[in-house]
ZAMARGU-4260 file (C-alpha; in steps of 0.2 Angstrom, whole numbers, plus 5000, padded with zeros to 4 digits):
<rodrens>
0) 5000/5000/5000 | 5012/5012/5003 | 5019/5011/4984 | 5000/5017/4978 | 4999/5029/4989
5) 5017/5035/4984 | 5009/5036/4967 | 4993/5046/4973 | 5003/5060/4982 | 5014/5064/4968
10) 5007/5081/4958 | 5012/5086/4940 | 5025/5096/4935 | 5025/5113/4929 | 5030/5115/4911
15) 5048/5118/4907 | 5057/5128/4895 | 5060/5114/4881 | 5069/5119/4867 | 5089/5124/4865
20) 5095/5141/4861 | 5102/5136/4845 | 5090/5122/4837 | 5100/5111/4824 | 5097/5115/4807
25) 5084/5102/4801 | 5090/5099/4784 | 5105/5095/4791 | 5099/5082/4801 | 5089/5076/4786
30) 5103/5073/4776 | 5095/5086/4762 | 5101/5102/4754 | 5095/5118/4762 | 5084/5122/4743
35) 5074/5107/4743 | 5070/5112/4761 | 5063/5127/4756 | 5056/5122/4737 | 5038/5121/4735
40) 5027/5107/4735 | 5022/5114/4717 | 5038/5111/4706 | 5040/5091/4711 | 5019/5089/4713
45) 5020/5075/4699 | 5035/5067/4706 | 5032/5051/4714 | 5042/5038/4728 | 5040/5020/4727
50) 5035/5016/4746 | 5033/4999/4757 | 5019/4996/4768 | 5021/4989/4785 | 5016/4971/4783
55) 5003/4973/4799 | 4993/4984/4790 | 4991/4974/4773 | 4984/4962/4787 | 4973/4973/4794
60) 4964/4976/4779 | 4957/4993/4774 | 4963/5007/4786 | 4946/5013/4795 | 4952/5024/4812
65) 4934/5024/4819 | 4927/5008/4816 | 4910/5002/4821 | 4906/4989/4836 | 4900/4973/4828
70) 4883/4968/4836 | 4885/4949/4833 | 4892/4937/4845 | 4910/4940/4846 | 4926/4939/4856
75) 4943/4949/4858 | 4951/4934/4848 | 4939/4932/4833 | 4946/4944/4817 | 4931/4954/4818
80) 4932/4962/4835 | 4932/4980/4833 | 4930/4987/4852 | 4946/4997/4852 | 4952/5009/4839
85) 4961/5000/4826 | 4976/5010/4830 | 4977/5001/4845 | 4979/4986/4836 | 4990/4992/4822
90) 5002/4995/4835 | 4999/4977/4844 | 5004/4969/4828 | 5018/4979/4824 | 5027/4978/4842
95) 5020/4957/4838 | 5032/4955/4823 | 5047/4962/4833 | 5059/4948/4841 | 5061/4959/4857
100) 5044/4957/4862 | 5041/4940/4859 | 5042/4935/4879 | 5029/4949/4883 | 5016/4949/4868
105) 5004/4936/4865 | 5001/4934/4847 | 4981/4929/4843 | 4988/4913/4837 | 4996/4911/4855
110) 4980/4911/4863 | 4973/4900/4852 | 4985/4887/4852 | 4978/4885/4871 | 4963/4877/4863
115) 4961/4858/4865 | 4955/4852/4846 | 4943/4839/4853 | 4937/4845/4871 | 4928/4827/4871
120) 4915/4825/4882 | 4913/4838/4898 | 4896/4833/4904 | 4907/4829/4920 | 4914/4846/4922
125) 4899/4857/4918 | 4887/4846/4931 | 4902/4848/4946 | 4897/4862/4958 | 4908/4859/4970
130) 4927/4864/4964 | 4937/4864/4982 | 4944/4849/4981 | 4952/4851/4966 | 4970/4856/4962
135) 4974/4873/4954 | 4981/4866/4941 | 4967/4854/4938 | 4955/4869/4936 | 4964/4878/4924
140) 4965/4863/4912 | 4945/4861/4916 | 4945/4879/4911 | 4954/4874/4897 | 4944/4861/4890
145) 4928/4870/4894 | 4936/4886/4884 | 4939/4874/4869 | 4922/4866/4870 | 4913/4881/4874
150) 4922/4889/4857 | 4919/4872/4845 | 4899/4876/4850 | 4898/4896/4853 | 4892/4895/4870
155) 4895/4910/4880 | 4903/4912/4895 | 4887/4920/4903 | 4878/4902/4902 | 4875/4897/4919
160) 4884/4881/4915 | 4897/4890/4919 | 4897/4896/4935 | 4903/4886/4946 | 4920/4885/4936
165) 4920/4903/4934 | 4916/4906/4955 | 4929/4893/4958 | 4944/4902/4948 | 4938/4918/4955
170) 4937/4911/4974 | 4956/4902/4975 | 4965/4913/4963 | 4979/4916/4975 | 4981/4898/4976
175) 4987/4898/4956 | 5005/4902/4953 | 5008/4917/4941 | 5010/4906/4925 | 4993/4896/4929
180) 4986/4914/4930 | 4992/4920/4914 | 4986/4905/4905 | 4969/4908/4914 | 4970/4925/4909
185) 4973/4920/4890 | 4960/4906/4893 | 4949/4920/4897 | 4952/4931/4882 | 4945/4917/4871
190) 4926/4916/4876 | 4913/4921/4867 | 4901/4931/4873 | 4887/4943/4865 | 4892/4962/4868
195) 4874/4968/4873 | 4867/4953/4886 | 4874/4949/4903 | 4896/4945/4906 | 4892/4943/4922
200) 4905/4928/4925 | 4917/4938/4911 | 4917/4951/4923 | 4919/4942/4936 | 4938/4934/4930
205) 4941/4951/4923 | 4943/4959/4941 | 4947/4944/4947 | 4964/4943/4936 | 4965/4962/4940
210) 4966/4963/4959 | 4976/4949/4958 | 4989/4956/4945 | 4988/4970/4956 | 4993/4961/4973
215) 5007/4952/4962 | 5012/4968/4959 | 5016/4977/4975 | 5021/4963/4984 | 5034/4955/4975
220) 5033/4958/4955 | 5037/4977/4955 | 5052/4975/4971 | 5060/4962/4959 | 5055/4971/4943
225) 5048/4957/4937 | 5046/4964/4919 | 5041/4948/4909 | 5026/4944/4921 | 5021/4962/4923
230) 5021/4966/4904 | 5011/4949/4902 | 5000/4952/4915 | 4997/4970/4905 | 4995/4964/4890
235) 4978/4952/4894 | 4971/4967/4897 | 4975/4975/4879 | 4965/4958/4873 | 4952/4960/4886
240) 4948/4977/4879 | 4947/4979/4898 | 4961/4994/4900 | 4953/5009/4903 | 4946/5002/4919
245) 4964/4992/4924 | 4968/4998/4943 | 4984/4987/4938 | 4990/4998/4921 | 4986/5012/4930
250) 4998/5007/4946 | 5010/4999/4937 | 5015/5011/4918 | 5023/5027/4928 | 5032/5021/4940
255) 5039/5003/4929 | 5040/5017/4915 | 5053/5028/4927 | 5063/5012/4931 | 5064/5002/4917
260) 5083/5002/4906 | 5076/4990/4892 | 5068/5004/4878 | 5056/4990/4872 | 5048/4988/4889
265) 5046/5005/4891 | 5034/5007/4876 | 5026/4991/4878 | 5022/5003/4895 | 5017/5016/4886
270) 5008/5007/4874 | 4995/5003/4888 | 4995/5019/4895 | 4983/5022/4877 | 4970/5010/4884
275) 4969/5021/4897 | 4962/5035/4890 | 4960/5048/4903 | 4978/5046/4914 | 4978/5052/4934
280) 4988/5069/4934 | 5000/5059/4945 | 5007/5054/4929 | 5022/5065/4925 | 5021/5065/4906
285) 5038/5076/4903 | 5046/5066/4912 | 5041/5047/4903 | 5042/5059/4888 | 5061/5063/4892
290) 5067/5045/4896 | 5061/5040/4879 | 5067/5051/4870 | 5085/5048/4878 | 5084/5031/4872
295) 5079/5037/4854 | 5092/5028/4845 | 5087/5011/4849 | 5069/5014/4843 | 5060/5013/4825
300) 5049/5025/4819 | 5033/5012/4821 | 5040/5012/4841 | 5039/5029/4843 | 5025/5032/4834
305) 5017/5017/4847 | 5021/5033/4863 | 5014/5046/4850 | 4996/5038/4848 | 4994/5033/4866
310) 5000/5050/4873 | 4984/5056/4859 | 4972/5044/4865 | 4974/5049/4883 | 4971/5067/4878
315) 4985/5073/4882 | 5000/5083/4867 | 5019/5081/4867 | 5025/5091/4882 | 5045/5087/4878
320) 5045/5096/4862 | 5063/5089/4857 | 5055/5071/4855 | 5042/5077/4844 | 5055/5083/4834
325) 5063/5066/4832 | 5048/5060/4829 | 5045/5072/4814 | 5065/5068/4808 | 5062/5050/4808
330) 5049/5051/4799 | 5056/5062/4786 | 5071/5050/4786 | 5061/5034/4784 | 5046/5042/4774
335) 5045/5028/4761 | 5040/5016/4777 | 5028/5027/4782 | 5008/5021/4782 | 4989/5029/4786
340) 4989/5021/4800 | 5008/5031/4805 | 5004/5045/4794 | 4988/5048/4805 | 4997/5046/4822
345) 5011/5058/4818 | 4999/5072/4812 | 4986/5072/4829 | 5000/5073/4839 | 5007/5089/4828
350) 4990/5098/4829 | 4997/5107/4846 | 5016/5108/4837 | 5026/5123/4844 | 5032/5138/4831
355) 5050/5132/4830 | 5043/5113/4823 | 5033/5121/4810 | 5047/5119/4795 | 5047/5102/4800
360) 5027/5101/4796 | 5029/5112/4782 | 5042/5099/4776 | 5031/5083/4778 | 5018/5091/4771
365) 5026/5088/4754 | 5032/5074/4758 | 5014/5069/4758 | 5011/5079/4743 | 5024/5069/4733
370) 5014/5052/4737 | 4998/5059/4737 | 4991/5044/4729 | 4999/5031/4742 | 4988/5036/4754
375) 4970/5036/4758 | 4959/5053/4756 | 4954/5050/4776 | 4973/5049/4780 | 4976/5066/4771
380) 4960/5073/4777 | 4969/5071/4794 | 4984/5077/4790 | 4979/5093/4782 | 4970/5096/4796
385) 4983/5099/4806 | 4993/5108/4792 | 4979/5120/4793 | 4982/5121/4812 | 4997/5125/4814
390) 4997/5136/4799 | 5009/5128/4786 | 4995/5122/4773 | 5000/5126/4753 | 4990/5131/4741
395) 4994/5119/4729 | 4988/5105/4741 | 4975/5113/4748 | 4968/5113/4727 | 4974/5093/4726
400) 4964/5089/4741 | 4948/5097/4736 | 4948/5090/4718 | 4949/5074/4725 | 4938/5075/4739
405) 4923/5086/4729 | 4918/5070/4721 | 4921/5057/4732 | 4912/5063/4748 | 4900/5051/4748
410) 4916/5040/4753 | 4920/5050/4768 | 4912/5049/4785 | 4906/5063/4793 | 4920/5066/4802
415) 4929/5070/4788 | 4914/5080/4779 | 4914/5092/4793 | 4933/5093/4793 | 4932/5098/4775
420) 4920/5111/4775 | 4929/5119/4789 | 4944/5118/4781 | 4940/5125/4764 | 4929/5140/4772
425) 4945/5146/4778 | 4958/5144/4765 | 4944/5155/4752 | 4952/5154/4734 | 4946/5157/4717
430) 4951/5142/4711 | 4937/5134/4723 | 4916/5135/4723 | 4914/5133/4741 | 4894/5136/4740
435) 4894/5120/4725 | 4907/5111/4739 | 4893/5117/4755 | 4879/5109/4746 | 4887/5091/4740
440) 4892/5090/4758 | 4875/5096/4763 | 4866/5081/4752 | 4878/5069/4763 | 4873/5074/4779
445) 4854/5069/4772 | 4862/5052/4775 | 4853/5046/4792 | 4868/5037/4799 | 4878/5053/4798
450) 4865/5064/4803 | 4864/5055/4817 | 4879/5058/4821 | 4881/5077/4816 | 4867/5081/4826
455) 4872/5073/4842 | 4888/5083/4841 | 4881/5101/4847 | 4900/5108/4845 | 4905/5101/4829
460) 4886/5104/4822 | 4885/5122/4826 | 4902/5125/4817 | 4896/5117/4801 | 4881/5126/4799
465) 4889/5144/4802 | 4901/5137/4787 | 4885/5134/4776 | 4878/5149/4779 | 4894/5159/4774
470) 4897/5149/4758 | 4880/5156/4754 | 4869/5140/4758 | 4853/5139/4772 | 4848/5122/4777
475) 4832/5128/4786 | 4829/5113/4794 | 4845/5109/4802 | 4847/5124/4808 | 4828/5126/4813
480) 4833/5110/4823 | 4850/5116/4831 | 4843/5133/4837 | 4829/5122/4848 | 4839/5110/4853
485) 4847/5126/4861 | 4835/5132/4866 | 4826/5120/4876 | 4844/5115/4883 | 4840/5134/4891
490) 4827/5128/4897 | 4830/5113/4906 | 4848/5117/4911 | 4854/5134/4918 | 4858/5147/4905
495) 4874/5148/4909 | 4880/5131/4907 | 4871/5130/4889 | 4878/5148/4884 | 4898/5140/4888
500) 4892/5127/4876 | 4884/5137/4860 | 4896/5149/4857 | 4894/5146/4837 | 4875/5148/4840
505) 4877/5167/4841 | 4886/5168/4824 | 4872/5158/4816 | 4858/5170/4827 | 4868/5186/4818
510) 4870/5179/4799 | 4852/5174/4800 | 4848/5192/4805 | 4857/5201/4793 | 4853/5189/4777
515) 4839/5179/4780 | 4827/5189/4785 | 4813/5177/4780 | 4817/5162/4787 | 4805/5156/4799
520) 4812/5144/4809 | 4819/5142/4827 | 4829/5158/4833 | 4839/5160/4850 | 4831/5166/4866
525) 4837/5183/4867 | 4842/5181/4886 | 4853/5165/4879 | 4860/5178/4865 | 4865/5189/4879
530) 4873/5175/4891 | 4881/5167/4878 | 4888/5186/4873 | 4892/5190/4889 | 4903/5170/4892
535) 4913/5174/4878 | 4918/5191/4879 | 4913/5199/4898 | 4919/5184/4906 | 4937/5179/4909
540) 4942/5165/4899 | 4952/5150/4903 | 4955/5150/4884 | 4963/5166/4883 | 4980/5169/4893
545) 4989/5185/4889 | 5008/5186/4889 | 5009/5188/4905 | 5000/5174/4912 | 4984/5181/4918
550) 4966/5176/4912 | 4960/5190/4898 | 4944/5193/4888 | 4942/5188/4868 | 4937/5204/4865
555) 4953/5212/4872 | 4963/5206/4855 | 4966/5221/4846 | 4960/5234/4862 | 4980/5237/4864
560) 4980/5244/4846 | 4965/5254/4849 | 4975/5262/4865 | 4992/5266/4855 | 4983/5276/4844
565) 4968/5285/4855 | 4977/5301/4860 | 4982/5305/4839 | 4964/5299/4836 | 4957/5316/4848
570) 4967/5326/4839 | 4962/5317/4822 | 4943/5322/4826 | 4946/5337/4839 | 4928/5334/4846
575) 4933/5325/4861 | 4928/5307/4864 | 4907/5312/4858 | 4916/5310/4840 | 4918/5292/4840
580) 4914/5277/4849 | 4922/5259/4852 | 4914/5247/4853 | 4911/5227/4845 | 4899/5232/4830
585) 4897/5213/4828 | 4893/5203/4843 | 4899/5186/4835 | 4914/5195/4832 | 4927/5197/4845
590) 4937/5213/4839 | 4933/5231/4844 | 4932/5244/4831 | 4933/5263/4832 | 4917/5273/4823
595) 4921/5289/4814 | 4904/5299/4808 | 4910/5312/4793 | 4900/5325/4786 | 4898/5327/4769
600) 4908/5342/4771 | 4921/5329/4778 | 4919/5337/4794 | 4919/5325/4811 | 4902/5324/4820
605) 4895/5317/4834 | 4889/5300/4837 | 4871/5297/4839 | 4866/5291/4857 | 4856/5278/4848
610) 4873/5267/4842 | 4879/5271/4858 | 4865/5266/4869 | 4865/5252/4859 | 4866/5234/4868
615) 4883/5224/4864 | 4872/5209/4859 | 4865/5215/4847 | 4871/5224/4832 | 4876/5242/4833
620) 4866/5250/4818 | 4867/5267/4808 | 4851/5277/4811 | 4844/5277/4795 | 4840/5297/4794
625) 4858/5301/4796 | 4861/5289/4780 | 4849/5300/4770 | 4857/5315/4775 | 4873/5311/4768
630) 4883/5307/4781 | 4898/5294/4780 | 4901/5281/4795 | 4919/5272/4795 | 4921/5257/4805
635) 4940/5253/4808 | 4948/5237/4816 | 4964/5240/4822 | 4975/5225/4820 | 4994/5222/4824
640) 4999/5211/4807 | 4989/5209/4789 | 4988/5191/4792 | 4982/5193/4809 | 4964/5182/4806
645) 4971/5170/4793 | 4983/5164/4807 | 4970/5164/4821 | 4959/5153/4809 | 4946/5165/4809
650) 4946/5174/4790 | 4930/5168/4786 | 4921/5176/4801 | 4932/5193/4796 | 4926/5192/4777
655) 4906/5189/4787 | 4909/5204/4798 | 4915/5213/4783 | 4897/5209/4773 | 4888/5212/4788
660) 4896/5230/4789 | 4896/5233/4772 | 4876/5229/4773 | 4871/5242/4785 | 4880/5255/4779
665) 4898/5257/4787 | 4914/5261/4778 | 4924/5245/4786 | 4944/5243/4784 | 4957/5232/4795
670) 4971/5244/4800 | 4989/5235/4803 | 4999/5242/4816 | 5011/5232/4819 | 5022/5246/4809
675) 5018/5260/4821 | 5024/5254/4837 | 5036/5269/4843 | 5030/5280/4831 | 5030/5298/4838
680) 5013/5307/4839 | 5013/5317/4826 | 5017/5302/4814 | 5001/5294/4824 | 4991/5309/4818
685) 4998/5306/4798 | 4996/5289/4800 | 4977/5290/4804 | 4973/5306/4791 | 4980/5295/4779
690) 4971/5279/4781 | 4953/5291/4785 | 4956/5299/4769 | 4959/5283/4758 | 4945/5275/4763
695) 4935/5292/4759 | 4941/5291/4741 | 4935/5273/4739
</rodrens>
């Protein structure tokens, strides 16, 4: 006991400072010359490397990363489980094939080869109720035989036949020595039983075999670093499908992670840790992180990409920066090796990538560009996903992608169909019909298995349909149906719960404002308009960390840029602050803008009380009187760099607010900044004229 509760006291470490002063040069350590580092993906895009699969996926069979659950009696064995992610076992079967795991893996052919070709007859066994006279090791070859029988007819392990053998095991296990309980445990993984009725005596052996394993492991195995029975143990859960809910992977991956010298235990540790899928925050992940990466040369890309895809299944990202890095230049080194199944892996864990990792990205991105066609369409889906993240995604694969994709989306799941819509709202070119692309997808989603789906997932739902409505589509009845799904959340939860949850629900409430007026459906409650308003910019965010460490608000972005140039802007206007206002003229919109009124004459003027009285949920609206006498109304956005909303993903709601703005009336124009930081005042003053007196002259 005093080793778990070692474990429980131990917090997590604060975030380090991970990378060198002087990073290496990454073409170097590639082994390529510094220009086809920095060519474009465009001037090779024909070209094309031969590449090898990894013999475990041919195997597999066709890559599918979120298969279905099978509804017909199954088992963990049988080839047509699908209970875990298919990643999961992808990676099984690769770390099977390699000689160092041999002793600690169990092949599905090395539980089979338990089974007893002719169980004969076991009337005997099934009628005995009575089991304490036997010997250990007669039970497990009864368990044996009843396995074997129970398999040759399809019995399930729930019959009440089998009971009492099931009680007994469960009863004496610490009578068994460690090898009897690992063959029970792989007995065990070869039952039948039907996924939807009862596993009561399944159950039963499973935490059984898991306090024992557990016991084992405190008391002898872990002092005497046991590895072979600990790994063994470990990996009957991985057939089991039982990880997640393991006391004994949960006790034993950190500390046996931190004390380990062999590398190939310590990712057959961490590949346990991805069953776990939420890990304790005892679990110092820089530090598992650290040790792995310091026995980096000893692993293969398939091992390392093994950590990658638990560390993304547990929800957590790379903390040691430098071993993604080495992840990223193996990859690069050994790219003809590399799969969907690794391509995948490698770009979810770079969606969170550091800055100084992006030429790496950048870099596998054409890699993946010059073997476009080796992979599937859901693997470069993925992929480009995360190129779009972290801001590295080219043009010319951004166009390869779509032309596949546009006519092929009947192939994609809906996963993918949201992931595309999203993606190609943001990267806008002319080379592209987004509203054509919105409404193919849009006949997909009629589909009643993904529509399911998409309308379970409030987050990824409302999303889509903003997206829809800026490529120029309105699906009345999805929306109609989003909005009172909201709103009668509202009313059977507290406002402000739902409000943290429908952020995008205020940027659909807005567009259908402004360019649908007649459509009839379902609208937000204006009290939920407010709260949801108020959540996201009022209300300090955990999402929003300034520079200097403190909780801010979204609308603060650009409120610095507003403040560096308010004094030159008094002077501009020389009516005091009555002569313009800031405020957030678009409540979906999280950027303060200045208003400027000008006379005809070109004079300044005051601001009607109306637009300043006006409430911030709603938007702020130029009288229509002071249209019709003449009078101009400029709405500028001060920003710090041009790109500022293409690298915040957030163009297309700039181009919306844009339209919105251009609709009732205002003069709009984003202002960069960036180039005005220490400028005196009087070059503030210019600065301003100028830019007032160009948008006048448009």
């Amino acid at each position: 006991m005093s080793l778990l509760r070692s474990i429980l006291v131990r917090g997590r470490p604060s975030i380090r400072s991970l990378f060198i002063q002087n990073p290496p040069c990454f073409s170097r350590r590639l082994g390529l010359p510094k220009d086809l580092v920095l060519c474009r993906a465009a001037s090779c895009a024909g070209a094309s490397f031969p590449r090898s699969h990894v013999e475990a996926a041919e195997k597999i069979g066709l890559y599918d990363p979120e298969p279905k659950v099978v509804s017909d009696t199954v088992s963990p064995t049988s080839s047509g489980i699908r209970f875990e992610s298919q990643e999961a076992s992808y990676y099984h079967k690769c770390l099977e094939k390699l000689p160092q795991y041999k002793d600690t893996i169990f092949t599905r052919d090395d539980l089979e080869s338990l089974l007893i070709a002719d169980a004969g007859s076991v009337g005997n066994l099934l009628e005995t109720k009575d089991w304490s006279h036997a010997s250990p090791r007669e039970i497990v070859e009864s368990f044996r035989r009843l396995t074997s029988y129970a398999r040759t007819n399809g019995l399930v392990i729930s019959n009440p036949e089998f009971d009492s053998i099931c009680h007994a095991i469960s009863g004496r296990l610490k009578e068994f020595t460690d090898d009897e309980v690992i063959e029970i445990g792989k007995l065990h993984n070869l039952w039948f039983f039907p996924p939807s009725a009862s596993e009561k005596n399944y159950e039963l052996l499973r935490q059984s075999l898991d306090e024992y394993f557990v016991s084992r492991y405190t008391k002898e195995w872990y002092k005497k670093r046991s590895y072979t029975k600990i790994l063994q143990a470990a990996d009957i859960f991985y057939w089991q499908r039982w990880g997640s809910r393991s006391h004994f992977l949960r006790l034993m991956i950190y500390h046996l992670g931190m004390k380990t010298k062999e590398h190939h235990h310590l990712i057959q540790i961490m590949f346990y840790m991805g069953l776990l899928r939420n890990i304790p925050d005892t679990f110092k992940m820089y530090d598992l992180e650290k040790r792995i990466f310091s026995m980096k040369d000893k692993c293969s890309l398939a091992e390392l990409c093994v950590v990658m895809n638990s560390l993304f299944r547990v929800k957590k990202t790379a903390q040691y920066y430098p071993f993604l890095e080495e992840v990223l230049v193996k990859t690069l080194k050994n790219f003809s090796s590399v799969d969907d199944y690794l391509l995948t892996t490698i770009s979810k864990v770079c969606s969170d990538a550091p800055p100084e990792l992006r030429p790496l990205i950048a870099l596998l991105q054409r890699r993946v560009t010059l073997n476009f066609d080796n992979f599937e369409m859901r693997t470069i889906i993925h992929a480009m996903w995360t190129f779009v993240k972290v801001d590295v995604v080219e043009e010319d694969f951004a166009q390869m992608v779509y032309e596949k994709s546009i006519n092929n989306l009947s192939n994609f799941r809906t996963k993918e169909l949201t992931r595309i819509i999203t993606m190609f709202t943001e990267l806008e070119s002319p080379r592209r019909d987004l509203k054509c692309l919105a409404e193919k997808i849009l006949v997909e989603l009629q589909n009643s298995e993904k529509l399911d789906w998409f309308q379970k997932k409030d987050f990824i739902s409302g999303g889509v349909l903003h997206r829809f409505l800026i490529c120029g589509i309105c699906p009345d009845e999805l929306l109609n149906s989003y909005l009172q799904s909201i709103d009668q959340n509202c009313v059977s939860s507290r406002i402000i719960s739902v409000a943290q949850k429908s952020n995008e629900a205020l940027g659909i409430d807005v567009h259908l404002e402004v360019f649908h007026p007649n459509y009839t459906g379902a609208r937000l409650d204006p009290s939920l308009r407010e709260a949801i308003f108020k959540h996201r910019f009022q209300s300090d965010s955990d999402f929003f960390v300034k520079s200097s460490g403190t909780k801010g608000k979204r609308s603060t972005f650009n409120l610095k840029w507003i403040q560096l140039i308010q004094s030159a802007l008094l002077e501009v206007v020389q009516g005091g602050d009555d002569n313009f206002l800031i405020t957030q003229l678009v409540p979906s919109f999280g950027y303060k803008d200045v208003v400027l009124r000008i006379s005809q004459e070109g004079m300044f003027l005051p601001i009607p009380e109306e637009m300043k009285s006006s409430e911030p949920w709603k938007i702020t609206k130029i009288p229509i009187h002071q249209i019709n006498d003449g009078d101009k109304f400029i709405a500028l956005t001060f920003i710090r760099h041009p790109n500022e909303y293409i690298s915040r993903k957030i163009s297309c709601f700039q181009r919306e607010k844009k339209n919105i703005l251009h609709r009732f009336g205002y003069l709009h124009e984003d202002v960069s900044v960036g180039n005005w930081i220490g400028a005196n005042p009087s070059q503030l003053k210019t600065n301003l004229k100028t830019v007032i007196s160009e948008i006048l002259r448009k």
